[in-house]
N, CA, C and O of each residue as an XYZ file, in Angstrom:
364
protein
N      17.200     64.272   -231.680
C      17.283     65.669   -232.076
C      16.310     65.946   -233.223
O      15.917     65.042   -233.960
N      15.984     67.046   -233.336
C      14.796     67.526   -233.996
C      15.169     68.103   -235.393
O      15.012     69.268   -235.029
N      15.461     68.205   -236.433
C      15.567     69.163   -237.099
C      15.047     69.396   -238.348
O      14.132     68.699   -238.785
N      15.510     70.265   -238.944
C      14.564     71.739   -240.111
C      15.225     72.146   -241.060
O      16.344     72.633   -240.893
N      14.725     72.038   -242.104
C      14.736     72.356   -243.612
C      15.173     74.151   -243.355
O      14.178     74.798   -243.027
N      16.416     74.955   -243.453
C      15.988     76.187   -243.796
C      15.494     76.719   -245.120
O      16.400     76.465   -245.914
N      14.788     77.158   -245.578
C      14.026     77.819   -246.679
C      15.146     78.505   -247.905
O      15.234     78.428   -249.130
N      16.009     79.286   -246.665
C      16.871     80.270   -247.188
C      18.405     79.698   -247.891
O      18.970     80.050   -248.926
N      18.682     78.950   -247.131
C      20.058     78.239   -247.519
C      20.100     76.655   -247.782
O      20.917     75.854   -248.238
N      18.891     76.620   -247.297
C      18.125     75.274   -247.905
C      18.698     73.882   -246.906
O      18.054     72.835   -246.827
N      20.235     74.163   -246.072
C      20.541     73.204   -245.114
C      19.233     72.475   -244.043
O      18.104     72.872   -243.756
N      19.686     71.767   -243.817
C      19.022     70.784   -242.814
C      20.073     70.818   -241.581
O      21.257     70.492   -241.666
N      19.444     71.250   -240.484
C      20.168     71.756   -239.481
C      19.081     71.372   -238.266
O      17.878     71.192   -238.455
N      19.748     71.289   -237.019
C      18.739     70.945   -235.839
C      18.545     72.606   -235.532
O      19.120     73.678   -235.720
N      17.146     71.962   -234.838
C      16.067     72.736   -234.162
C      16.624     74.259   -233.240
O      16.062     75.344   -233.092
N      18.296     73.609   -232.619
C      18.707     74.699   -231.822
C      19.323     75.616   -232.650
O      19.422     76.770   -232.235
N      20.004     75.166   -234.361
C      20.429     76.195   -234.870
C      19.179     77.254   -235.361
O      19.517     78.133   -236.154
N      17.980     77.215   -234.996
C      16.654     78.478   -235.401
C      16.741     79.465   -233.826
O      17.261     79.246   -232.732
N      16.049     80.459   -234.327
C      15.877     81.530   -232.850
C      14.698     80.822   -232.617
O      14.251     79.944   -233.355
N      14.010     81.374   -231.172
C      12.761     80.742   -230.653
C      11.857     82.223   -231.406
O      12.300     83.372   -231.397
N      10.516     81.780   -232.017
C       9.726     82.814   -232.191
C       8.339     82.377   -232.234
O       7.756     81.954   -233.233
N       7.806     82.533   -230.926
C       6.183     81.840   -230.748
C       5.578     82.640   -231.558
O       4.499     82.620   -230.966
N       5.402     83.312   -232.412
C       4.437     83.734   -233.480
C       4.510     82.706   -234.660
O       3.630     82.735   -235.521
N       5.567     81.768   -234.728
C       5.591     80.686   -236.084
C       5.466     79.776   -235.160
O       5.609     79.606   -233.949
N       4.963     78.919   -236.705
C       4.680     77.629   -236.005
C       6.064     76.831   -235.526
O       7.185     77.040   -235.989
N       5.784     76.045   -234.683
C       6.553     75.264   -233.705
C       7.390     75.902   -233.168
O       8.448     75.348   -232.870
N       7.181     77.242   -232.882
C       7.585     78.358   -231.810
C       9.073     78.908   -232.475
O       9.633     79.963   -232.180
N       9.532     77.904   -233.436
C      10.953     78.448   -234.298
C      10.878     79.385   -235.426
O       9.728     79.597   -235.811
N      11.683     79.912   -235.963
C      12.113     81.396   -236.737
C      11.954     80.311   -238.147
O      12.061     79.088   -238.056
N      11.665     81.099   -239.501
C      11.694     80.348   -240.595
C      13.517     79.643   -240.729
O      14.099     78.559   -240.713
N      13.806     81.090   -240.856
C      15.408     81.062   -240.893
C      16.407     80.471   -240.459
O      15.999     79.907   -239.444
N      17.658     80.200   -240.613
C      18.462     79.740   -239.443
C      18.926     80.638   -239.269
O      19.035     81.466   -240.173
N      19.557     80.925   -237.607
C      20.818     81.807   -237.524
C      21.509     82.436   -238.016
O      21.704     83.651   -237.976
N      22.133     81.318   -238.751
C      23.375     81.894   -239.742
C      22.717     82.800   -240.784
O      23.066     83.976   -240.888
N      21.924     82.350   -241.430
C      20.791     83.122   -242.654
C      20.331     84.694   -241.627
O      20.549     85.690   -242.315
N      19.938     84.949   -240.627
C      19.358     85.854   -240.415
C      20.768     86.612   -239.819
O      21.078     87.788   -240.009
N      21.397     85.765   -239.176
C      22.546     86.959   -239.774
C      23.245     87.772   -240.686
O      23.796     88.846   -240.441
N      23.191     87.289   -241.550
C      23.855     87.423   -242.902
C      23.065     88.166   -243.313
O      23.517     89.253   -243.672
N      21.642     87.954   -243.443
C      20.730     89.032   -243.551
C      20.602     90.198   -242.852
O      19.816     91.051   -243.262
N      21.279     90.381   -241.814
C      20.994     91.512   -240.963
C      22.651     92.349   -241.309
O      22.722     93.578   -241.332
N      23.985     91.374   -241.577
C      24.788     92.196   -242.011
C      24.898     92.886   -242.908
O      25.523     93.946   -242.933
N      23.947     92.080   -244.298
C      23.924     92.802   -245.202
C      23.360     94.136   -245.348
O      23.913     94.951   -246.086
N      22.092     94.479   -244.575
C      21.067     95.349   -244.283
C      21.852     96.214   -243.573
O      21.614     97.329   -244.036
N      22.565     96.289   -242.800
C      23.143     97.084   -242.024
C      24.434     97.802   -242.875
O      24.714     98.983   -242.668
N      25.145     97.022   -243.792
C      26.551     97.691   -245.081
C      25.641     98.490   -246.024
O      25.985     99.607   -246.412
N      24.254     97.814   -246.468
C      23.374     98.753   -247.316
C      23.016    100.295   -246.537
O      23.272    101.462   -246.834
N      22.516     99.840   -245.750
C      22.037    100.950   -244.967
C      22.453    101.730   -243.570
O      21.659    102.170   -242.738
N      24.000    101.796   -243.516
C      24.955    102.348   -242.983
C      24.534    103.751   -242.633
O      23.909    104.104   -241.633
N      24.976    104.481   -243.612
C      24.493    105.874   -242.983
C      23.127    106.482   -242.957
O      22.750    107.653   -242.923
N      22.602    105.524   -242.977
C      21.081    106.084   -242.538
C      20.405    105.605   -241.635
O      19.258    105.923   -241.321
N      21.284    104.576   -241.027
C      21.014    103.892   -239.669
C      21.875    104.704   -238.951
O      21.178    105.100   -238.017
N      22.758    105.089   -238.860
C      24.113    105.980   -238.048
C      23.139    107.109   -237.971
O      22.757    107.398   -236.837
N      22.636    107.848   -239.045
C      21.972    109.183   -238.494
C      20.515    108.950   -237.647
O      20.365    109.846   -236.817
N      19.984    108.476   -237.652
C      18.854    107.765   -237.062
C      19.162    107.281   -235.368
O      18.438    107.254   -234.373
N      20.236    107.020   -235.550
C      20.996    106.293   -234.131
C      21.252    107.987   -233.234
O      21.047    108.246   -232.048
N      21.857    109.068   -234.554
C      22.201    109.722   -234.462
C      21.475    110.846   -233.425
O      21.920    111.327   -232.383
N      20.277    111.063   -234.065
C      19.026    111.818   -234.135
C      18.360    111.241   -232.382
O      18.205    111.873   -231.338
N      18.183    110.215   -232.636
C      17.754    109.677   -231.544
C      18.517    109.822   -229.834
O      18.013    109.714   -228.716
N      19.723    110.070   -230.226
C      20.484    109.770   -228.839
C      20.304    111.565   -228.830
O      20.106    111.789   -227.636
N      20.281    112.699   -229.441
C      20.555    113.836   -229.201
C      18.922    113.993   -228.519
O      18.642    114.642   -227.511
N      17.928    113.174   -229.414
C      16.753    113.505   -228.464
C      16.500    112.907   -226.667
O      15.986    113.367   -225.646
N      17.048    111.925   -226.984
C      16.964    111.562   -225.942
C      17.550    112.238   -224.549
O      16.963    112.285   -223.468
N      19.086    112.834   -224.918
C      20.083    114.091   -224.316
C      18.879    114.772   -224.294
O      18.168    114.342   -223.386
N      18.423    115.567   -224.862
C      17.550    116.819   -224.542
C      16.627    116.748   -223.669
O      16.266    117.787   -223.117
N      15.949    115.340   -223.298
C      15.008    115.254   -222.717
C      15.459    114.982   -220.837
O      15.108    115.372   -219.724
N      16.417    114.083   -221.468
C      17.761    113.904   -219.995
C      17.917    115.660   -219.302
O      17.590    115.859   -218.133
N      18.345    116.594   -220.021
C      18.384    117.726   -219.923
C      17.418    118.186   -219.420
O      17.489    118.691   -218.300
N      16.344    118.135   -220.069
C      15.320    118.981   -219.100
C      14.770    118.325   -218.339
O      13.979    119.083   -217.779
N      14.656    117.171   -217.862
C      13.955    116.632   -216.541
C      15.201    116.753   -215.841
O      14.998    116.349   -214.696
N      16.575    117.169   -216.001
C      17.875    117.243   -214.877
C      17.424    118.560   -214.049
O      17.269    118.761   -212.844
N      17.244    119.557   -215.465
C      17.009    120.670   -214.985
C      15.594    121.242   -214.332
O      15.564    122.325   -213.748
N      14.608    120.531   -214.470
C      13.585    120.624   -213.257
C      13.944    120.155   -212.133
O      13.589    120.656   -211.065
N      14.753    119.052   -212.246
C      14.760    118.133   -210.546
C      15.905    119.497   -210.016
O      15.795    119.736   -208.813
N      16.543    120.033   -210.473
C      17.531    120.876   -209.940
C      16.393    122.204   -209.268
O      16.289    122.666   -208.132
N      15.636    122.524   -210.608
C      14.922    123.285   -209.965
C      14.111    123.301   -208.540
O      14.003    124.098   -207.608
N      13.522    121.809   -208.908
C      12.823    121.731   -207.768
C      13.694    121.693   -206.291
O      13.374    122.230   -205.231
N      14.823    120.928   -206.576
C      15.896    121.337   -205.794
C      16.063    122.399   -204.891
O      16.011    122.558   -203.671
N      16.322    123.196   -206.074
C      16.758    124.850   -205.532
C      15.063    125.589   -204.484
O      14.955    126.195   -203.419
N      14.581    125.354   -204.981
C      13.046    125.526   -204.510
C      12.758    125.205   -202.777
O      12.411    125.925   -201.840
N      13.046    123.970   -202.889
C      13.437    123.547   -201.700
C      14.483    123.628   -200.694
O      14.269    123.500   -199.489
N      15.389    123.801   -201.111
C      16.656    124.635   -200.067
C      17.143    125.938   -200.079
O      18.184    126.372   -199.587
N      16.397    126.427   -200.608
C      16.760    127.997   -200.982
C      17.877    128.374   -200.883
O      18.691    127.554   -201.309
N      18.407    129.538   -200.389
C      19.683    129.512   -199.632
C      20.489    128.788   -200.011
O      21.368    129.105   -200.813
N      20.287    127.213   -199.298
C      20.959    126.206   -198.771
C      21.865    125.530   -200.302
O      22.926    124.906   -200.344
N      21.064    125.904   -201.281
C      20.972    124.822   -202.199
C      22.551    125.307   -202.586
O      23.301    124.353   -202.381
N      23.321    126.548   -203.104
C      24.492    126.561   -203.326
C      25.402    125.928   -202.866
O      26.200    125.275   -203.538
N      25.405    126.073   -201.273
C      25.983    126.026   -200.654
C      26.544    124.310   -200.025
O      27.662    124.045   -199.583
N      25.263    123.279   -200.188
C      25.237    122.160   -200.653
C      25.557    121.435   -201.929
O      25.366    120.224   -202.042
N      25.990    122.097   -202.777
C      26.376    121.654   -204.378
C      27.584    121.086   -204.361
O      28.537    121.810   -204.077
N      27.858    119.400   -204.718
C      29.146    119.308   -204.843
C      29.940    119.449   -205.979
O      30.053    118.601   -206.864
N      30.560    120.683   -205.934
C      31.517    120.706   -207.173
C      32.218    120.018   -207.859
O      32.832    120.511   -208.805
C-alpha cells in the first residue's frame, strides 16, 4: 500500500484515503478526504445564506427559461393542429 503525508492534518494515511485529481502530481488531491471535507463544511456554515440565495436565483432562472421554451413548443404545437390542438389537450 502506498501512502501520503497530508499537509493539512499532517496524518499519514494511504493513497485511497486522497480524491483522484490528474492536475497534481501522482494524479492525488493535496488533501485527504476527511480535510477537504471539513473544509467544505466549514465553507458552507460560513457561507449559508449566500449560497441558499445563489442556489436560489439560479433555480428561478432556470424555471423561466423551462417556461419559455414550454411555451414555444406549445406554440408550435398549436400552429400545427390548429383546431385540433384543444381538443387533443390532456387535462
Amino acid at each position: 500500500m502506498e501512502t501520503k503525508k497530508c499537509p493539512r492534518c499532517g496524518k499519514i494515511r494511504n493513497v485511497s484515503d486522497y480524491n483522484r485529481d490528474p492536475t497534481k502530481k501522482g494524479d492525488i488531491s493535496y488533501w485527504c478526504k476527511d480535510c477537504v471535507a471539513e473544509k467544505s463544511r466549514t465553507y458552507y456554515q460560513k457561507n449559508k445564506e449566500r449560497l441558499k440565495e445563489a442556489r436560489r436565483i439560479r433555480y428561478q432562472k432556470e424555471m423561466t427559461i423551462h417556461k419559455q421554451r414550454r411555451e414555444e413548443l406549445e406554440k408550435e404545437e398549436f400552429e400545427k393542429q390548429g383546431d385540433n390542438y384543444i381538443r387533443n389537450q390532456k387535462w
